[in-house]
Residue, then its C-alpha position, 0 to 999 in steps of 0.5 A: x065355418x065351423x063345423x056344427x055351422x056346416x052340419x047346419x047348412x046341410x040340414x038346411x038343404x034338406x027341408x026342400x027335398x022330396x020325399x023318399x022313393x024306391x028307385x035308389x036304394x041305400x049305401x055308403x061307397x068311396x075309398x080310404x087312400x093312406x099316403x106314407x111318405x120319408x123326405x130326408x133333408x137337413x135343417x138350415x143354421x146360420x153362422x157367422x164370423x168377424x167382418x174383421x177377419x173377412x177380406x174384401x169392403x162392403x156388404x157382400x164378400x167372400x171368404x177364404x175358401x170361397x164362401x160366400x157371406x153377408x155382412x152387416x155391423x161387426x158380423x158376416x153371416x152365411x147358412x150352412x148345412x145342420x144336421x138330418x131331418x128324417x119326417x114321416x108324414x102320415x095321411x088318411x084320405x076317406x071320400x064318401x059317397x052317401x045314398x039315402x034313398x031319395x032319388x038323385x039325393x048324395x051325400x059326399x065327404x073327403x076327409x083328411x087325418x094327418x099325423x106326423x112322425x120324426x120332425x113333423x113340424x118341418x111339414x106343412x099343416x101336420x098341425x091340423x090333425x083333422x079336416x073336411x077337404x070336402x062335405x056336401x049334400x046334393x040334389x041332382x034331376x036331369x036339369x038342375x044340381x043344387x048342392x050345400x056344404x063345404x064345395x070346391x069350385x073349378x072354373x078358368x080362374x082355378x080351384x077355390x074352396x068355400x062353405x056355401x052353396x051352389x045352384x047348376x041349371x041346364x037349359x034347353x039352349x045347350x047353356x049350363x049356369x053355375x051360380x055359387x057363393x058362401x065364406x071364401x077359403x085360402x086356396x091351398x089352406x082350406x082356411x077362413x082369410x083371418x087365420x094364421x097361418x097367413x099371419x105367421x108368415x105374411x106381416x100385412x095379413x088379412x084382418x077380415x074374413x072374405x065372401x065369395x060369389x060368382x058364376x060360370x056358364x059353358x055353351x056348346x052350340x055343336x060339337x065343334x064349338x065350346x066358349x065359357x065365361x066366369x065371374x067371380x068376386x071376393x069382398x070382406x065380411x064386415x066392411x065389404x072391400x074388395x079382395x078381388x074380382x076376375x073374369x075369364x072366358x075361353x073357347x074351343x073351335x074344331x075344324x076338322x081334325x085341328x083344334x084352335x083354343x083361346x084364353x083370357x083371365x083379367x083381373x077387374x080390380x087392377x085392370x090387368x090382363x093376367x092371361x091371353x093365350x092362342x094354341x093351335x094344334x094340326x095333325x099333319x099326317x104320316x104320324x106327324x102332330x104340330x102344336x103351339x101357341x102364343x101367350x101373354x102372362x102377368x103373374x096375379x095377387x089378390x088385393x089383400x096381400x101386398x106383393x102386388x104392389x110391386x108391379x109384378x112383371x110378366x112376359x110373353x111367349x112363344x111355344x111350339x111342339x112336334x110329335x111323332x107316332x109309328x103306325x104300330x104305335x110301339x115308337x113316339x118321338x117329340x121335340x118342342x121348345x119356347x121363348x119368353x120375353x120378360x117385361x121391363x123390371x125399371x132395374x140396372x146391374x151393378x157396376x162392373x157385372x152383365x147386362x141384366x138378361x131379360x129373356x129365355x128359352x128352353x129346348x126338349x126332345x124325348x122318345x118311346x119306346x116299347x119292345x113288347x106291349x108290356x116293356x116300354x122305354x122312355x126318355x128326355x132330354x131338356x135345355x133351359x138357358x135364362x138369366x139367374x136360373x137355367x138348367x139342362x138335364x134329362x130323365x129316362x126309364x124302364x117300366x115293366x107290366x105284369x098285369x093290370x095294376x101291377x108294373x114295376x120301374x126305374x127311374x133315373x134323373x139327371x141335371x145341372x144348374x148355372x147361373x143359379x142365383x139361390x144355390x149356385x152352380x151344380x149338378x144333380x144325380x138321382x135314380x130310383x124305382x117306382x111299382x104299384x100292385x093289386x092286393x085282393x080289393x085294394x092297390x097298392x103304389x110305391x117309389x123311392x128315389x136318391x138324389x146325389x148333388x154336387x157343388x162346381x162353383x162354391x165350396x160344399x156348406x149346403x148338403x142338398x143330397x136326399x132321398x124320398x120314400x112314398x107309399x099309398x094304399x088305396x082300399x075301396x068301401x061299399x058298392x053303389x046302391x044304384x048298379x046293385x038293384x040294377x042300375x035303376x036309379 
Protein backbone atom coordinates (compact mmCIF):
# COMPACT_ATOMS: atom_id res chain seq x y z
CA UNK A 1 0.00 0.00 0.00
CA UNK A 2 1.31 3.00 -0.77
CA UNK A 3 1.81 5.65 1.54
CA UNK A 4 -0.54 8.41 0.94
CA UNK A 5 -3.31 5.18 1.00
CA UNK A 6 -1.77 4.36 4.62
CA UNK A 7 -2.06 7.96 5.81
CA UNK A 8 -5.62 7.63 4.51
CA UNK A 9 -6.58 4.60 6.21
CA UNK A 10 -5.47 6.38 9.29
CA UNK A 11 -7.20 9.39 9.01
CA UNK A 12 -10.28 7.03 8.61
CA UNK A 13 -9.68 5.62 12.23
CA UNK A 14 -10.03 8.91 13.47
CA UNK A 15 -13.89 10.19 12.59
CA UNK A 16 -14.99 7.49 15.07
CA UNK A 17 -12.99 8.64 18.07
CA UNK A 18 -14.14 10.94 20.86
CA UNK A 19 -13.50 14.16 21.48
CA UNK A 20 -10.33 15.41 23.16
CA UNK A 21 -10.02 15.18 27.01
CA UNK A 22 -7.83 16.58 29.69
CA UNK A 23 -6.75 13.39 31.39
CA UNK A 24 -3.88 12.44 28.89
CA UNK A 25 -1.95 15.09 28.00
CA UNK A 26 0.25 15.77 24.67
CA UNK A 27 3.79 14.33 23.45
CA UNK A 28 6.20 12.33 21.51
CA UNK A 29 8.40 9.51 23.32
CA UNK A 30 10.13 6.38 21.43
CA UNK A 31 14.05 5.72 20.77
CA UNK A 32 16.20 6.34 17.68
CA UNK A 33 18.67 3.05 17.68
CA UNK A 34 21.53 3.34 14.86
CA UNK A 35 23.06 0.12 14.00
CA UNK A 36 26.68 0.31 12.39
CA UNK A 37 27.99 -2.98 11.36
CA UNK A 38 31.53 -4.04 8.99
CA UNK A 39 31.34 -8.04 7.58
CA UNK A 40 34.40 -8.94 5.70
CA UNK A 41 33.78 -11.58 3.23
CA UNK A 42 35.14 -12.45 -0.13
CA UNK A 43 32.64 -12.49 -3.59
CA UNK A 44 32.48 -15.71 -5.15
CA UNK A 45 33.93 -16.48 -8.91
CA UNK A 46 33.63 -19.05 -11.08
CA UNK A 47 36.23 -20.73 -13.06
CA UNK A 48 36.83 -23.41 -15.32
CA UNK A 49 39.41 -25.55 -17.24
CA UNK A 50 39.26 -28.22 -20.04
CA UNK A 51 37.21 -31.50 -19.32
CA UNK A 52 40.17 -32.82 -21.43
CA UNK A 53 42.85 -31.89 -19.14
CA UNK A 54 40.50 -33.38 -15.92
CA UNK A 55 41.32 -37.20 -15.02
CA UNK A 56 38.33 -39.15 -14.36
CA UNK A 57 34.48 -39.81 -16.60
CA UNK A 58 31.54 -38.39 -15.96
CA UNK A 59 30.06 -35.23 -14.62
CA UNK A 60 31.81 -35.21 -11.23
CA UNK A 61 35.76 -35.28 -10.94
CA UNK A 62 38.55 -34.44 -9.17
CA UNK A 63 41.59 -32.46 -10.06
CA UNK A 64 44.98 -32.98 -9.53
CA UNK A 65 45.26 -31.30 -6.46
CA UNK A 66 42.23 -32.44 -5.10
CA UNK A 67 39.59 -29.97 -6.21
CA UNK A 68 36.61 -30.86 -6.75
CA UNK A 69 35.07 -29.56 -10.24
CA UNK A 70 31.70 -30.13 -12.28
CA UNK A 71 31.81 -30.81 -15.77
CA UNK A 72 29.41 -30.56 -18.52
CA UNK A 73 30.14 -30.28 -22.44
CA UNK A 74 34.00 -29.43 -22.99
CA UNK A 75 34.30 -27.47 -19.66
CA UNK A 76 34.83 -28.41 -15.96
CA UNK A 77 33.57 -25.61 -13.67
CA UNK A 78 34.40 -24.92 -9.78
CA UNK A 79 34.13 -21.60 -7.52
CA UNK A 80 36.70 -20.29 -5.87
CA UNK A 81 37.54 -17.40 -3.48
CA UNK A 82 37.45 -13.59 -5.45
CA UNK A 83 38.90 -10.85 -3.80
CA UNK A 84 37.49 -8.97 -0.35
CA UNK A 85 34.33 -7.40 0.20
CA UNK A 86 34.29 -4.88 3.04
CA UNK A 87 30.20 -3.68 3.61
CA UNK A 88 29.37 -1.12 5.98
CA UNK A 89 25.77 -1.17 6.45
CA UNK A 90 24.15 1.95 7.88
CA UNK A 91 20.54 1.67 9.91
CA UNK A 92 18.51 4.39 11.52
CA UNK A 93 15.83 2.77 13.56
CA UNK A 94 13.07 5.78 14.98
CA UNK A 95 9.83 4.05 17.18
CA UNK A 96 7.61 6.76 17.95
CA UNK A 97 4.97 6.91 20.41
CA UNK A 98 2.24 9.77 19.91
CA UNK A 99 -0.27 11.14 22.30
CA UNK A 100 -2.70 13.46 21.22
CA UNK A 101 -4.77 14.19 24.32
CA UNK A 102 -7.68 12.29 23.53
CA UNK A 103 -7.65 9.59 26.20
CA UNK A 104 -6.29 5.86 25.16
CA UNK A 105 -5.67 7.47 21.42
CA UNK A 106 -1.69 6.44 20.33
CA UNK A 107 -0.12 6.78 17.64
CA UNK A 108 3.19 4.55 16.62
CA UNK A 109 5.67 4.44 14.07
CA UNK A 110 8.97 2.40 13.26
CA UNK A 111 10.65 3.76 10.78
CA UNK A 112 13.69 2.51 9.07
CA UNK A 113 16.48 4.40 6.98
CA UNK A 114 19.18 2.44 5.47
CA UNK A 115 22.31 3.44 3.53
CA UNK A 116 24.87 1.61 2.59
CA UNK A 117 28.89 1.83 2.31
CA UNK A 118 31.57 0.01 0.61
CA UNK A 119 29.83 -3.05 -1.32
CA UNK A 120 26.02 -2.42 -0.25
CA UNK A 121 24.48 -4.24 -2.94
CA UNK A 122 25.95 -7.52 -1.07
CA UNK A 123 23.42 -6.58 1.70
CA UNK A 124 19.96 -7.45 1.44
CA UNK A 125 17.45 -4.48 1.08
CA UNK A 126 20.21 -1.70 1.13
CA UNK A 127 18.21 -0.70 -1.88
CA UNK A 128 15.18 0.53 -0.13
CA UNK A 129 16.48 3.36 1.56
CA UNK A 130 13.26 4.38 3.55
CA UNK A 131 10.60 2.08 5.23
CA UNK A 132 7.43 1.97 7.81
CA UNK A 133 8.32 -1.43 9.56
CA UNK A 134 5.43 -0.20 11.48
CA UNK A 135 2.62 2.85 11.44
CA UNK A 136 -0.36 2.87 13.18
CA UNK A 137 -3.09 4.72 15.17
CA UNK A 138 -4.97 2.96 18.11
CA UNK A 139 -7.75 3.25 20.27
CA UNK A 140 -7.51 1.36 23.39
CA UNK A 141 -10.64 1.61 26.68
CA UNK A 142 -10.43 -1.02 29.11
CA UNK A 143 -12.08 -3.68 27.11
CA UNK A 144 -11.65 -3.13 23.21
CA UNK A 145 -8.26 -1.92 21.44
CA UNK A 146 -9.16 -1.06 17.53
CA UNK A 147 -6.10 -0.07 15.53
CA UNK A 148 -5.51 1.28 11.80
CA UNK A 149 -2.39 1.24 9.78
CA UNK A 150 0.55 -0.70 8.70
CA UNK A 151 0.35 -3.75 11.94
CA UNK A 152 2.27 -6.77 12.84
CA UNK A 153 0.42 -9.34 13.81
CA UNK A 154 1.93 -12.18 16.40
CA UNK A 155 0.05 -15.09 16.73
CA UNK A 156 0.92 -19.57 17.03
CA UNK A 157 1.61 -19.36 13.39
CA UNK A 158 4.30 -16.41 13.29
CA UNK A 159 4.83 -12.79 12.72
CA UNK A 160 2.95 -11.33 9.56
CA UNK A 161 2.81 -7.63 8.70
CA UNK A 162 0.09 -6.28 6.86
CA UNK A 163 -1.84 -2.72 5.96
CA UNK A 164 -5.33 -3.01 7.56
CA UNK A 165 -6.92 -2.99 10.84
CA UNK A 166 -7.74 -4.96 13.61
CA UNK A 167 -10.15 -5.07 16.41
CA UNK A 168 -9.35 -6.81 20.14
CA UNK A 169 -12.24 -7.48 22.64
CA UNK A 170 -11.99 -8.66 25.78
CA UNK A 171 -15.10 -10.34 27.50
CA UNK A 172 -15.96 -10.84 30.95
CA UNK A 173 -15.36 -14.59 30.33
CA UNK A 174 -11.70 -14.18 30.35
CA UNK A 175 -11.68 -14.67 26.53
CA UNK A 176 -9.70 -12.18 24.34
CA UNK A 177 -10.72 -11.88 20.39
CA UNK A 178 -8.61 -10.51 17.72
CA UNK A 179 -10.19 -10.13 14.31
CA UNK A 180 -7.69 -8.68 11.87
CA UNK A 181 -7.39 -8.06 8.04
CA UNK A 182 -5.84 -5.75 5.43
CA UNK A 183 -3.15 -6.31 2.12
CA UNK A 184 -0.71 -9.36 3.35
CA UNK A 185 2.95 -8.53 3.13
CA UNK A 186 6.01 -11.16 2.58
CA UNK A 187 7.28 -11.94 6.13
CA UNK A 188 10.55 -10.54 6.14
CA UNK A 189 10.19 -8.21 2.91
CA UNK A 190 7.52 -5.75 4.39
CA UNK A 191 6.42 -6.30 0.77
CA UNK A 192 3.10 -6.42 -1.60
CA UNK A 193 3.31 -10.59 -2.90
CA UNK A 194 3.65 -8.71 -6.68
CA UNK A 195 7.03 -7.53 -5.94
CA UNK A 196 10.60 -8.31 -7.16
CA UNK A 197 12.22 -8.92 -4.91
CA UNK A 198 10.41 -12.32 -5.02
CA UNK A 199 10.79 -12.53 -9.03
CA UNK A 200 14.69 -11.68 -8.96
CA UNK A 201 14.90 -14.78 -7.18
CA UNK A 202 11.96 -17.18 -7.67
CA UNK A 203 11.03 -18.06 -11.49
CA UNK A 204 7.40 -19.06 -10.67
CA UNK A 205 6.72 -15.73 -8.65
CA UNK A 206 3.37 -14.62 -7.47
CA UNK A 207 1.40 -12.49 -9.87
CA UNK A 208 -1.23 -11.15 -7.81
CA UNK A 209 -1.14 -9.47 -4.53
CA UNK A 210 -2.80 -11.22 -1.50
CA UNK A 211 -5.60 -10.27 1.47
CA UNK A 212 -5.21 -11.30 4.48
CA UNK A 213 -7.75 -12.23 7.38
CA UNK A 214 -8.03 -14.01 10.49
CA UNK A 215 -8.55 -14.05 14.00
CA UNK A 216 -6.78 -15.39 17.33
CA UNK A 217 -8.53 -16.07 20.76
CA UNK A 218 -6.72 -16.75 24.02
CA UNK A 219 -8.64 -18.04 27.25
CA UNK A 220 -7.46 -18.38 30.58
CA UNK A 221 -10.20 -19.86 32.76
CA UNK A 222 -7.41 -19.68 35.93
CA UNK A 223 -4.41 -19.18 36.38
CA UNK A 224 -3.22 -22.54 35.82
CA UNK A 225 -4.69 -23.10 32.41
CA UNK A 226 -4.11 -21.03 29.30
CA UNK A 227 -5.46 -22.40 25.39
CA UNK A 228 -5.22 -20.23 22.20
CA UNK A 229 -6.80 -20.79 18.69
CA UNK A 230 -5.88 -18.79 15.57
CA UNK A 231 -7.26 -18.96 12.04
CA UNK A 232 -5.68 -17.31 9.36
CA UNK A 233 -6.16 -17.14 5.43
CA UNK A 234 -4.64 -15.53 2.55
CA UNK A 235 -6.35 -15.13 -0.94
CA UNK A 236 -5.49 -13.36 -4.18
CA UNK A 237 -6.84 -9.76 -4.67
CA UNK A 238 -8.39 -10.21 -8.11
CA UNK A 239 -9.02 -13.75 -8.59
CA UNK A 240 -9.33 -14.78 -5.16
CA UNK A 241 -7.19 -18.33 -5.08
CA UNK A 242 -5.90 -19.57 -2.19
CA UNK A 243 -2.57 -18.80 -0.93
CA UNK A 244 -3.02 -20.36 2.46
CA UNK A 245 -4.84 -21.13 4.99
CA UNK A 246 -3.69 -22.44 8.64
CA UNK A 247 -4.81 -23.11 11.79
CA UNK A 248 -2.86 -23.44 15.18
CA UNK A 249 -3.90 -23.84 19.06
CA UNK A 250 -1.75 -24.50 22.11
CA UNK A 251 -2.50 -24.66 25.78
CA UNK A 252 -0.67 -24.54 28.83
CA UNK A 253 -1.50 -26.61 32.03
CA UNK A 254 0.32 -25.74 35.52
CA UNK A 255 -0.08 -28.17 38.12
CA UNK A 256 1.60 -27.45 40.82
CA UNK A 257 5.30 -26.32 39.93
CA UNK A 258 5.21 -28.58 36.66
CA UNK A 259 4.23 -27.16 33.49
CA UNK A 260 2.69 -29.39 30.29
CA UNK A 261 2.13 -27.46 27.10
CA UNK A 262 0.72 -28.48 23.57
CA UNK A 263 1.11 -27.38 20.18
CA UNK A 264 -0.36 -27.73 16.70
CA UNK A 265 -0.03 -26.03 13.46
CA UNK A 266 -1.90 -27.43 10.47
CA UNK A 267 -2.03 -26.24 7.20
CA UNK A 268 -6.00 -26.62 5.85
CA UNK A 269 -4.89 -26.51 2.22
CA UNK A 270 -2.55 -29.38 2.08
CA UNK A 271 -3.91 -31.15 4.79
CA UNK A 272 -0.74 -31.35 6.56
CA UNK A 273 0.25 -31.42 10.22
CA UNK A 274 2.93 -28.88 10.27
CA UNK A 275 3.69 -29.06 14.21
CA UNK A 276 2.60 -31.17 17.01
CA UNK A 277 4.49 -30.59 20.05
CA UNK A 278 4.17 -32.05 23.87
CA UNK A 279 6.78 -30.49 26.55
CA UNK A 280 6.83 -31.18 30.24
CA UNK A 281 9.13 -29.60 32.61
CA UNK A 282 9.13 -30.70 36.34
CA UNK A 283 11.56 -29.24 39.29
CA UNK A 284 12.55 -32.12 40.91
CA UNK A 285 14.18 -30.49 43.93
CA UNK A 286 17.75 -29.88 45.40
CA UNK A 287 18.37 -27.29 42.51
CA UNK A 288 17.53 -29.97 40.03
CA UNK A 289 14.79 -29.04 36.65
CA UNK A 290 13.91 -31.88 33.73
CA UNK A 291 12.38 -30.82 30.85
CA UNK A 292 11.60 -32.22 27.49
CA UNK A 293 9.29 -32.90 24.68
CA UNK A 294 8.37 -34.75 21.96
CA UNK A 295 7.54 -33.01 18.44
CA UNK A 296 6.38 -34.01 14.79
CA UNK A 297 7.65 -31.50 12.10
CA UNK A 298 6.77 -30.91 8.16
CA UNK A 299 8.58 -28.02 6.97
CA UNK A 300 5.58 -25.35 5.38
CA UNK A 301 5.09 -23.54 1.98
CA UNK A 302 2.50 -21.22 1.11
CA UNK A 303 0.81 -22.42 -2.06
CA UNK A 304 2.09 -19.64 -4.37
CA UNK A 305 5.42 -20.92 -4.28
CA UNK A 306 6.54 -24.20 -5.73
CA UNK A 307 8.92 -25.88 -3.11
CA UNK A 308 6.04 -27.46 -1.65
CA UNK A 309 5.33 -29.44 -4.30
CA UNK A 310 8.25 -31.68 -3.42
CA UNK A 311 6.62 -33.22 -0.69
CA UNK A 312 8.90 -31.72 1.75
CA UNK A 313 9.92 -34.17 4.32
CA UNK A 314 10.02 -33.76 7.95
CA UNK A 315 10.50 -35.80 11.06
CA UNK A 316 9.98 -36.30 14.59
CA UNK A 317 11.93 -35.75 17.61
CA UNK A 318 12.67 -36.34 20.71
CA UNK A 319 14.49 -33.84 23.01
CA UNK A 320 15.36 -33.80 26.82
CA UNK A 321 17.25 -31.19 29.20
CA UNK A 322 18.68 -31.10 32.71
CA UNK A 323 19.37 -28.15 34.65
CA UNK A 324 21.20 -27.35 37.81
CA UNK A 325 21.40 -24.46 40.00
CA UNK A 326 23.67 -23.87 43.59
CA UNK A 327 21.73 -22.73 46.52
CA UNK A 328 23.68 -19.66 46.15
CA UNK A 329 22.91 -19.13 42.82
CA UNK A 330 26.82 -18.41 41.62
CA UNK A 331 27.13 -22.05 39.84
CA UNK A 332 24.62 -23.71 37.07
CA UNK A 333 25.13 -26.78 35.04
CA UNK A 334 23.04 -28.15 32.04
CA UNK A 335 23.24 -30.74 29.82
CA UNK A 336 20.32 -31.72 27.13
CA UNK A 337 20.26 -33.65 23.95
CA UNK A 338 17.73 -34.81 20.89
CA UNK A 339 17.14 -37.48 18.31
CA UNK A 340 15.47 -36.85 15.16
CA UNK A 341 14.22 -39.31 12.79
CA UNK A 342 13.72 -38.14 9.26
CA UNK A 343 10.80 -39.43 7.06
CA UNK A 344 11.25 -41.26 3.69
CA UNK A 345 12.69 -39.02 1.03
CA UNK A 346 11.89 -42.03 -1.90
CA UNK A 347 15.93 -41.53 -2.78
CA UNK A 348 18.81 -44.16 -2.99
CA UNK A 349 22.64 -43.58 -2.75
CA UNK A 350 24.71 -43.84 -5.71
CA UNK A 351 26.41 -46.89 -6.48
CA UNK A 352 29.26 -47.74 -4.24
CA UNK A 353 28.65 -45.04 -1.50
CA UNK A 354 26.78 -45.45 2.41
CA UNK A 355 23.62 -45.97 2.90
CA UNK A 356 21.81 -42.87 2.86
CA UNK A 357 21.62 -41.92 6.82
CA UNK A 358 17.95 -40.92 7.71
CA UNK A 359 18.40 -39.73 11.41
CA UNK A 360 20.33 -37.38 13.90
CA UNK A 361 21.37 -36.60 17.21
CA UNK A 362 22.85 -33.98 19.09
CA UNK A 363 24.46 -33.77 22.69
CA UNK A 364 25.15 -30.38 24.81
CA UNK A 365 26.65 -29.62 28.38
CA UNK A 366 27.41 -26.38 29.54
CA UNK A 367 27.89 -24.48 33.02
CA UNK A 368 28.00 -20.84 35.00
CA UNK A 369 30.02 -19.67 36.90
CA UNK A 370 30.17 -16.46 38.85
CA UNK A 371 33.26 -15.85 41.31
CA UNK A 372 31.90 -12.33 42.55
CA UNK A 373 28.17 -10.87 41.49
CA UNK A 374 29.90 -8.90 38.88
CA UNK A 375 32.74 -11.80 37.17
CA UNK A 376 30.61 -14.62 35.59
CA UNK A 377 32.28 -17.44 33.43
CA UNK A 378 30.22 -19.23 30.89
CA UNK A 379 30.77 -22.34 28.63
CA UNK A 380 29.34 -25.16 26.35
CA UNK A 381 30.32 -27.78 24.55
CA UNK A 382 28.01 -29.61 21.69
CA UNK A 383 27.88 -32.40 19.44
CA UNK A 384 25.69 -32.84 16.21
CA UNK A 385 26.44 -35.95 14.44
CA UNK A 386 23.49 -36.44 11.07
CA UNK A 387 24.09 -37.33 7.58
CA UNK A 388 25.79 -34.65 5.30
CA UNK A 389 25.96 -31.76 7.83
CA UNK A 390 27.32 -32.61 11.54
CA UNK A 391 29.55 -30.31 13.71
CA UNK A 392 30.96 -30.53 17.26
CA UNK A 393 32.51 -27.49 19.08
CA UNK A 394 31.93 -25.24 21.98
CA UNK A 395 32.00 -21.60 23.03
CA UNK A 396 33.16 -20.04 26.27
CA UNK A 397 33.41 -16.50 27.95
CA UNK A 398 34.28 -13.95 30.58
CA UNK A 399 32.02 -11.03 31.35
CA UNK A 400 32.87 -8.48 33.65
CA UNK A 401 30.16 -5.77 34.92
CA UNK A 402 31.17 -2.35 36.17
CA UNK A 403 27.74 -0.74 36.60
CA UNK A 404 24.23 -1.05 35.49
CA UNK A 405 24.30 -1.08 31.55
CA UNK A 406 27.95 -1.18 31.22
CA UNK A 407 30.11 -4.55 31.23
CA UNK A 408 32.58 -5.87 29.19
CA UNK A 409 33.31 -9.67 27.48
CA UNK A 410 35.14 -12.07 25.81
CA UNK A 411 33.86 -14.34 23.58
CA UNK A 412 35.67 -17.21 21.76
CA UNK A 413 33.94 -19.97 19.55
CA UNK A 414 35.22 -23.07 18.46
CA UNK A 415 33.96 -25.86 16.03
CA UNK A 416 34.57 -28.60 13.23
CA UNK A 417 32.60 -29.67 10.54
CA UNK A 418 32.43 -33.29 8.78
CA UNK A 419 30.53 -34.83 6.46
CA UNK A 420 29.77 -31.59 5.30
CA UNK A 421 28.17 -31.60 1.83
CA UNK A 422 28.17 -27.43 0.89
CA UNK A 423 32.07 -26.70 2.36
CA UNK A 424 33.35 -29.79 2.95
CA UNK A 425 35.12 -30.94 6.11
CA UNK A 426 36.89 -28.15 8.40
CA UNK A 427 37.41 -26.30 11.30
CA UNK A 428 36.66 -23.01 12.73
CA UNK A 429 38.49 -20.49 15.44
CA UNK A 430 37.05 -17.55 16.40
CA UNK A 431 37.40 -15.10 19.46
CA UNK A 432 36.22 -11.61 20.10
CA UNK A 433 34.97 -8.97 22.70
CA UNK A 434 31.75 -7.61 23.03
CA UNK A 435 30.77 -4.17 25.92
CA UNK A 436 27.92 -2.10 26.13
CA UNK A 437 28.22 1.26 28.38
CA UNK A 438 25.87 4.38 29.30
CA UNK A 439 26.31 7.56 27.65
CA UNK A 440 24.50 10.51 29.59
CA UNK A 441 20.59 9.28 28.34
CA UNK A 442 21.80 6.91 25.66
CA UNK A 443 23.56 3.27 25.58
CA UNK A 444 25.92 2.59 23.83
CA UNK A 445 26.69 -1.58 22.55
CA UNK A 446 29.48 -2.96 20.69
CA UNK A 447 31.29 -6.41 19.40
CA UNK A 448 33.83 -7.40 17.09
CA UNK A 449 34.60 -11.06 16.42
CA UNK A 450 37.48 -12.87 14.00
CA UNK A 451 37.09 -15.98 12.75
CA UNK A 452 40.07 -18.47 11.32
CA UNK A 453 38.83 -21.35 9.05
CA UNK A 454 40.69 -24.05 7.83
CA UNK A 455 40.12 -26.91 5.22
CA UNK A 456 41.04 -30.87 6.22
CA UNK A 457 39.46 -32.47 3.48
CA UNK A 458 39.96 -30.46 -0.08
CA UNK A 459 42.54 -27.85 -0.89
CA UNK A 460 42.13 -24.09 0.52
CA UNK A 461 40.03 -22.39 -2.86
CA UNK A 462 37.20 -20.76 -0.61
CA UNK A 463 38.67 -18.26 2.23
CA UNK A 464 35.88 -18.29 4.42
CA UNK A 465 37.98 -16.73 7.31
CA UNK A 466 36.00 -13.28 8.45
CA UNK A 467 35.73 -10.63 10.78
CA UNK A 468 32.69 -8.73 12.03
CA UNK A 469 32.06 -5.20 13.40
CA UNK A 470 28.60 -4.27 15.28
CA UNK A 471 27.77 -0.83 16.94
CA UNK A 472 24.30 0.19 18.06
CA UNK A 473 23.35 3.61 19.63
CA UNK A 474 20.31 3.54 21.37
CA UNK A 475 19.13 7.50 22.39
CA UNK A 476 15.70 7.55 23.97
CA UNK A 477 13.33 10.93 22.63
CA UNK A 478 10.66 12.56 24.89
CA UNK A 479 8.88 11.32 27.89
CA UNK A 480 5.16 9.95 28.56
CA UNK A 481 2.68 12.54 28.90
CA UNK A 482 0.78 10.43 30.92
CA UNK A 483 3.65 9.67 34.15
CA UNK A 484 4.47 13.58 33.78
CA UNK A 485 0.89 14.71 34.97
CA UNK A 486 1.20 11.96 37.39
CA UNK A 487 0.21 9.00 35.84
CA UNK A 488 -3.23 10.13 35.49
CA UNK A 489 -4.07 8.67 32.26
Amino acid sequence: MTHRKLFLLALLGLLFLPSPSAAQGVGVNGKARTYVSYLQVRDLVQDSVLAAAVPGEGSQRTLEDGTRVSCADQWCRFYRSGSDVGMVPFLQDFELNAWSGITGLRGYAHVRFRQPYGEGSFWPRMDSEVEALTAYVEYRRSNYLVKAGRIWESTALGFYNYDGGSFQLRLPTQLDVNLYGGLSLVRGLNQLYHTDLIGNVEPLNPKEDAYLMGFHTRWRPSPMVTASFTYQRETTTNTSDLYSERIAGNARLLVKRATMDVELKYDLASKNTNLARLALAVPLGSGLRASGEIKKYTPYFDLWTIWGAFSPVGFNETMGRLDWMGSTGRVSARVYGSYRQYGDTDTEALPGRQTIRDDAWRLAAGGRYAIRDDLIFDGEYRRDVGYGSSRSGGDASVQRTFGPGKYLALRGTAFETFSEFRVGSGRVIGGGVQGAMPLWTANLQASAMFYKHQESDQPRILDLNQARLNFILEIPIGSDPGMARGGDR
